[in-house]
N, C-alpha and C positions, 0 to 999 in steps of 0.2 A: 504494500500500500504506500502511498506517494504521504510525506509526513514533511513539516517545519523544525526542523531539528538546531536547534540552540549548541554551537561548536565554542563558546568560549565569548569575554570579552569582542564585542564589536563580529563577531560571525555567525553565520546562519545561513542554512542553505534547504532546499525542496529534495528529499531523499527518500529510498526505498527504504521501508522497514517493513520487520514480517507484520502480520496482524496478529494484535493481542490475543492472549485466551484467556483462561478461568483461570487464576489461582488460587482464589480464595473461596467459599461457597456462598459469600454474601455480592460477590460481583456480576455483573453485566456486562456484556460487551456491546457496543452502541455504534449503528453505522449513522456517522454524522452527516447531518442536511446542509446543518450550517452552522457557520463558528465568528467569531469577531477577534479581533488585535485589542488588548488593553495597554493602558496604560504603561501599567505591572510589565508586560512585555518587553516594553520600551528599556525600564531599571536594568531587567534582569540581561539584556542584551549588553548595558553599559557593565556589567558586572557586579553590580547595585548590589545582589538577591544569593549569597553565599553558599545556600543549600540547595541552588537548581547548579548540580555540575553541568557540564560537558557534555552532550549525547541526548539531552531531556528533548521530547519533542515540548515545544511552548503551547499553551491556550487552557483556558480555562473557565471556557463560553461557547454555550452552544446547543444547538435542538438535533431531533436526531430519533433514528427506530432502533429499537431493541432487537441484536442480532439473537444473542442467546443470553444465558441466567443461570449462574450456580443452583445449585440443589437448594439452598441455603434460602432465596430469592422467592419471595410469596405473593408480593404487592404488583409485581410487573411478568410478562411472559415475550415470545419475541415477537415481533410485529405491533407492539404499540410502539406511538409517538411519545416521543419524551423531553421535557426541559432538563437539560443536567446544569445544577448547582455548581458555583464557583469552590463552594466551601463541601466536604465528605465527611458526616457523622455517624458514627458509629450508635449513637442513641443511645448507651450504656455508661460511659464511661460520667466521673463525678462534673465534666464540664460542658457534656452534655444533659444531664439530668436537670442544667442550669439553665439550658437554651443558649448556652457561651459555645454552640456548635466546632466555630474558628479556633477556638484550645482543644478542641476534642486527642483526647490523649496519642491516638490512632489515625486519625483523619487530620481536622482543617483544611487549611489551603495546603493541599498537595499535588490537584493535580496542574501540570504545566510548571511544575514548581519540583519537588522529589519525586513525583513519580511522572508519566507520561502524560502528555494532555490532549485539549480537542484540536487540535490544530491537524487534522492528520482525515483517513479516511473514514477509521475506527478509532477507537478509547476507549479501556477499560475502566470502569465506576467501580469503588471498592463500595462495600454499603450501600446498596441498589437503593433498596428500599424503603431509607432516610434520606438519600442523595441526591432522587429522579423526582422528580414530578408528571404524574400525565398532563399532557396536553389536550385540551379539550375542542372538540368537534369543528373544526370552522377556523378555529383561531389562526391570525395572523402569526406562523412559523417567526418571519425576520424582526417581527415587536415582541418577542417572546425572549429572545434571544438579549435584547436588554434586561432581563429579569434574572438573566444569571450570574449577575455580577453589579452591574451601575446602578439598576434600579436601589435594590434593596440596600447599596451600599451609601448612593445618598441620601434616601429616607433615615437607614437606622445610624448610622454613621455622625450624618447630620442633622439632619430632621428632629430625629426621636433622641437624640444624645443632647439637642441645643435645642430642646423645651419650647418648638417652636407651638404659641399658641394664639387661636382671634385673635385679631387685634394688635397684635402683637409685632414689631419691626426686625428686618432679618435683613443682615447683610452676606452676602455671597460672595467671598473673593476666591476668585478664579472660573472661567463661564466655558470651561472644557466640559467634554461629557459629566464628568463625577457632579462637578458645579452645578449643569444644567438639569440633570436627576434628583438632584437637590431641590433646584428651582422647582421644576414639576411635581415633586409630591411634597415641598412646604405649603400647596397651593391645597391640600388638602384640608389643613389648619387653618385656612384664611388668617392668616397674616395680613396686619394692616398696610404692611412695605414690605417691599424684597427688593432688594440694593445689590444690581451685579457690577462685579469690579473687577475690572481686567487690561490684558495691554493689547489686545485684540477687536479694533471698534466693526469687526465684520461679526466675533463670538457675541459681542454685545448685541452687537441688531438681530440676531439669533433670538439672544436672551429676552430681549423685548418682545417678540411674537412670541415667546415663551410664558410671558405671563410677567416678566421683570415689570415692576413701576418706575424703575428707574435705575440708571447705569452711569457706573464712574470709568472713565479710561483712567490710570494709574500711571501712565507713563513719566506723568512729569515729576513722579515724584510727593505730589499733593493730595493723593485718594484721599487719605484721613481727615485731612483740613475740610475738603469737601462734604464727608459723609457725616463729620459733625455740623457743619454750618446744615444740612440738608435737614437733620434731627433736633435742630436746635439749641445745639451744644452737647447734649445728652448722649448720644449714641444710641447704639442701637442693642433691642433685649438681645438677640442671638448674632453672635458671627460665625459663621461657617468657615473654617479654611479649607479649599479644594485643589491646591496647587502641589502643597511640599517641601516647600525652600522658607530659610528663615525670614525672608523679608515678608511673605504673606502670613506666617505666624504673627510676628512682630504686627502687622497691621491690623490683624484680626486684635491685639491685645489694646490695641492704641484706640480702637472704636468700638467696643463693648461698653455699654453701659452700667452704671452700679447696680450688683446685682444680676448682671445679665451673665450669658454663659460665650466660651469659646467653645465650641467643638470641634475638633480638630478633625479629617477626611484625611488631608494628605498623605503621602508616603513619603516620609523624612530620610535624607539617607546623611546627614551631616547635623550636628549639634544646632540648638535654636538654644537663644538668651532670653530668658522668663524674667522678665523687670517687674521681680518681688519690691522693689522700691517706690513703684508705682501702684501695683496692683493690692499691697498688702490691707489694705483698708478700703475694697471696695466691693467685697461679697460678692466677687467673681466667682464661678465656677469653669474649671476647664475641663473637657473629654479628653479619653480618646478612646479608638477602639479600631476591630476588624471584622468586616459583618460577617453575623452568625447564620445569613437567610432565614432568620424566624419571622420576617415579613414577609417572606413570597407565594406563600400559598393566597394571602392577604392582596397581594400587588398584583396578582396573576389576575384574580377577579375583577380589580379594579382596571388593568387594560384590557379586560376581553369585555368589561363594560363600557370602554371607549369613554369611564373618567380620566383616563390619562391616556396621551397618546403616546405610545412608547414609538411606535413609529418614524416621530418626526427629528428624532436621533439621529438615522442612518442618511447618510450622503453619498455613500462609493457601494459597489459592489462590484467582485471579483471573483473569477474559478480559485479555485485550490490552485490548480499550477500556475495561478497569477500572484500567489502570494506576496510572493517577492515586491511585486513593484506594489502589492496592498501597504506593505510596511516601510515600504515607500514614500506614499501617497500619506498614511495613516501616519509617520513621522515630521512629513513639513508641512503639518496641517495650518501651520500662518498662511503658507503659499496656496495649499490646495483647496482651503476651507473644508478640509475632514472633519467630520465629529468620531462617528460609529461604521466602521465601514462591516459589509457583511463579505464574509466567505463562503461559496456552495461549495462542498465538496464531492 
């Protein structure tokens, strides 16, 4: 089977690997429909991501029919449709017992990460069971495929972790996919504002027909001055950070509100400065976290009822042997205006 195989720092190429099988009796093997490039991709390509060696095929997104199913395997059989999870639980262990799926002693993020993932024509699912979702009759396959990874990741990540409530003010910095998942299901809370902040004013006009009340470009330097003058003085109850770099930390801290929360999204791969000197007397609260998917059975309903349009995500789409230039396309997304690109495989 033709697979995206992760060769190290800065390599990556479309190769033959056998097709997976059964090792386990709670596994599935899954012939993919379609898969997507994340972010996380991106890290682990720079070398970011420590524990995906050398030889891993990447992806960890994606819809898809059940080829076959360990003995083990009760809930699925082959020939259903399936959403497979970014995150693998094993449903036992004390961290899942917790709904903290993403610590699962066994699982979490593994695949496209230690073990093999969907980037390929096949992928094995360890933990079928707790890790598959059906897919229901009709549904839109390529808006699904947001559900295995962005959606839920900026709802519970951001969303649900930055206490977004009515009425309530919510600043967004950074308006990439993760950002824009955010945006779309903080709209579920009705939030009185959502503040998208970015250096990208084509992401921003995105973010606008998104649902954004209003968009800071950050380039000059002056986002914070701005978003407090817009709040009047105050700031704002939740700041989201969707980026990952200290500077959008730092800014998420500088326009928070007393009282208000930071929740932190990003994927940090370098030290951020926390100015206790500041913040020490202001009944801040900060997150963080890595989503569990205990929203997606939740989120699934909500796009197959076309409350949210997970759809309006995707910009590119690509064969599997087009890979290459998908992560391409998908990495100078300033130039190509990428969001979500989809892969058929």
């Amino acid at each position: 089977m033709k697979a995206l195989v992760y060769n190290g720092p800065g390599k990556k190429a479309l190769e033959e690997r056998p097709k997976p099988t059964i090792k386990d009796p709670t596994d599935a093997i899954i012939k993919v429909s379609k898969t997507t490039i994340c972010g996380t991709d991106l890290h682990i390509l720079k070398g970011d991501v420590a524990t995906c060696k050398p030889g891993t095929i990447l992806g960890h997104e994606g819809v898809g029919v059940v080829d076959s199913v360990g003995p083990g395997v009760t809930a699925f059989k082959a020939g259903d449709r399936v959403l497979m999870s970014c995150i693998s639980a094993c449903g036992r262990c004390e961290y899942c017992r917790k709904s903290m799926y993403s610590h699962c002693t066994t699982g979490g993020w593994i695949l496209g990460n230690s073990i093999d993932g969907t980037q390929a024509e096949f992928v094995r699912i360890p933990y079928a069971d707790t890790s598959l979702y059906p897919i229901p009759k009709g549904a839109d396959e390529e808006a699904l495929v947001m559900l295995s990874d962005i959606l839920p990741t900026g709802f519970e990540c951001g969303v649900l972790n930055g206490k977004v409530q009515p009425g309530s003010s919510v600043a967004i910095v950074g308006s990439g996919p993760i950002g824009l998942a955010a945006l779309l299901t903080a709209q579920l809370y009705s939030p009185a504002e959502i503040i998208m902040i970015d250096l990208d004013d084509n992401r921003l006009a995105v973010a606008k027909r998104f649902g954004a009340t209003a968009t800071v470009n950050s380039a000059d330097g002056k986002a914070a001055a701005k978003v407090l003058k817009m709040t009047g003085g105050r700031g704002v109850d939740t700041a989201i950070e969707a980026v990952g770099i200290p500077a959008t930390f730092e800014l998420c801290t500088d326009i928070v509100a007393p009282g208000g929360t930071v929740a932190n999204v990003g994927v940090h791969g370098v030290k951020v400065d926390l100015h206790l000197e500041k913040l020490w007397s202001h009944n801040v609260t900060i997150t963080t976290r890595l989503v569990d998917t205990v929203s997606t059975p939740m989120l699934l309903k909500t796009v197959q009822s076309k409350r949210i349009d997970a759809s309006q995500l995707i910009t590119h789409r690509f064969k599997l042997d087009q890979i290459l230039d998908a992560y391409e396309t998908f990495g100078k997304a300033a130039d190509t205006k990428a969001l979500k690109v989809i892969i058929e495989a």
